[in-house]
C-alpha positions, 0 to 999 in steps of 0.5 A: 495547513496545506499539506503537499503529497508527493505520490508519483504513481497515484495519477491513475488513481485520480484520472482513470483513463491513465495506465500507470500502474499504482499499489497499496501504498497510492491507495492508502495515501490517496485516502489520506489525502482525501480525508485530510481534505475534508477536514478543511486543509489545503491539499496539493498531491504532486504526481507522474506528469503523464500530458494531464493537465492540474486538476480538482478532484475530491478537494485536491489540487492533482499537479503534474509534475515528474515525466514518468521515464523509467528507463532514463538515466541519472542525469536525466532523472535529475533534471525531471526531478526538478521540475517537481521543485519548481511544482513545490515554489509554485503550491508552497506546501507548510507540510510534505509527506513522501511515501515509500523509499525514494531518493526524491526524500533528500531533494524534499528535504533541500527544498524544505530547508530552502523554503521553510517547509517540513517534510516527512518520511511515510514508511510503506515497507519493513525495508524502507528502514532496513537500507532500502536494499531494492533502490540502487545507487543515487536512489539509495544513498538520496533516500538514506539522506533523506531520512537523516535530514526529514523533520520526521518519520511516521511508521506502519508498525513496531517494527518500524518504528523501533528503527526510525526512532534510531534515525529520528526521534520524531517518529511515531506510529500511525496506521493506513486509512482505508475507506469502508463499505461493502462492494457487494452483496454476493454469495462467497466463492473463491479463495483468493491471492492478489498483489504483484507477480513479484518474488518477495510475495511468493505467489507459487505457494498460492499454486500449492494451495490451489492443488491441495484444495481441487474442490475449491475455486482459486482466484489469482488477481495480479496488479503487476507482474515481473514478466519472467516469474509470470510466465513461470505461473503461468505454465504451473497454473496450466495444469490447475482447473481450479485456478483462475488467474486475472490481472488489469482490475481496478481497484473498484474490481479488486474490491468486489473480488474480494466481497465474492471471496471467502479468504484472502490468502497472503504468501508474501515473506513480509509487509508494512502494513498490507493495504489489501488487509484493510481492503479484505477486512472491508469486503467482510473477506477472511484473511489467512497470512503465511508469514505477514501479520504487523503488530499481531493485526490479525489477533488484534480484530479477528480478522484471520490467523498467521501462520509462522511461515508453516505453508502446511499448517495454513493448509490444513487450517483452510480445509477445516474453514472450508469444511466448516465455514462458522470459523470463516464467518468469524474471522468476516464479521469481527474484520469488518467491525475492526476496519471500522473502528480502528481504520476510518479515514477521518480517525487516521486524519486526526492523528496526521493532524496532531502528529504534524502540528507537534513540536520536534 
């Protein structure tokens, strides 16, 4: 089988000399792609075409494809994106997965049609199924497009997958990879919030905590910013000594982060299936969710509690943890065996493996 990746903003995560930022959802299907590797498939990722060249990386064929030109319009992006068409004849990939919400879905499925390759919808966010309200116009419409003409959907959570199956009955659920082992063995410190300065993920409501719980030290690791609402945190958080804000890590950074944290506070009013979960779990880092808990997660391996969008309750919670930290250790320890079990890449392979060669 050789599996085609198609995850654009992921060159960083294979070149680290490049500065194109990437998210969760790049760092999940990178570790799939790896782990689909090393089980003996062939596996090309098609990404941002930033003047690197082809590469091997890990068992990987990294292709340059796409110019990365955010500000170009319509015309222009339909002209780059074929020079992913011809980076697809070129590989001939059997399988295609394409993660997260992009019109590019409905030219994967033309170039499917055309070349006898299956081509599958990844979900990353709740929204993706829900009209894909953050795209715009041709992206928008190609996405839809897209899902109705993909050979299937492979869902993060319940949610999801309830409204894939309206769209396609063959979708299934599969959840992240995540690669495990600990970053470090470092005395717990900090309450920490990471993720991109983005509306959605409320970060103002981590400042509240940050106030509320002064004796404490607050960490603030910013992977992108929406530079009006980061000017906005930042003039708040001048007047919290106890909040520290920090933005441009690696993911390798991030990680050790979250191994010198005590909790992970999440603030965002929805997630797929939150990368940075996993992350925490792995790093033996509780986690406590103001609203995001896919499919009762955090009940499911112990790994923390939601809280029903009741920022208060999420606060008193905090303090008893920190008052008396045998909660918090709970919460570290029962994570930590969960991700392992449940979430190790050459487990979440299998089930892409099976998935993929089933009959639709």
């Amino acid at each position: 089988m050789h599996i085609g990746i198609v995850s654009l903003f992921s060159c960083r995560l294979f070149d680290s000399s490049l500065t194109l930022r990437h998210g969760g959802a790049e760092v999940q299907i990178v570790t799939l792609a790896k782990a689909l590797a090393g089980k003996g498939h062939q596996v090309s990722v098609f990404v941002f075409d930033l003047g690197q060249g082809e590469k091997e990386v890990n068992g990987l064929r990294v292709v340059p494809s796409i110019r990365y030109q955010p500000e170009a319009n319509a015309l222009r992006q339909v002209f780059e994106q074929r020079k992913l068409w011809a980076a697809l004849k070129r590989h001939k990939p059997s399988h295609i997965l394409m993660p997260g919400g992009t019109g590019i879905l409905s030219l994967l499925t033309h170039y499917g049609e055309k070349h006898d390759a299956d081509v599958y919808s990844v979900l990353m966010h709740d929204r993706d199924v829900a009209g894909a309200p953050l795209l715009k116009g041709l992206d928008q419409a190609g996405f839809k497009k897209g899902l109705k003409h993909c050979d299937g959907i492979v869902a993060q959570n319940a949610v999801q997958l309830e409204a894939a199956k309206a769209i396609k009955a063959h979708s299934t659920i599969i959840q992240p990879p995540i690669d495990s082992g600990r970053s470090g063995t470092v005395d717990k410190t900090s309450i920490i919030w990471v993720g991109r300065c983005v509306d959605w993920k409320q970060p103002g409501h981590f400042l509240t905590l940050a106030k509320k719980h002064p004796q404490h030290p607050f960490l603030m690791l910013l992977t992108e910013q929406d530079q009006p609402l980061l000017e906005k945190i930042k003039e708040a958080s001048s007047t919290i000594p106890n909040l520290t804000i920090e933005s441009g890590l690696s993911r390798g950074e991030v990680l050790k982060k979250l191994s010198s944290s005590q909790a992970l506070i999440s603030t965002s009013v929805s997630e797929g299936f939150p990368t940075v979960f996993l992350e925490a779990m792995t790093q033996s880092c509780a986690i406590l969710s103001l609203n995001s808990n896919p499919d009762d997660v955090l009940d499911k391996s112990g790994a923390g509690k939601a809280f029903n969008n009741n920022l208060d309750q999420l606060s008193h919670h905090l303090k008893d943890c920190l008052d008396d930290i045998t909660v918090l250790k709970q919460y570290q320890e029962s994570g930590e065996r969960y991700v392992q079990k449940h979430h190790a890449p050459e487990i979440i392979a299998s089930m892409y493996e099976e998935f993929l060669n089933n009959e639709r």
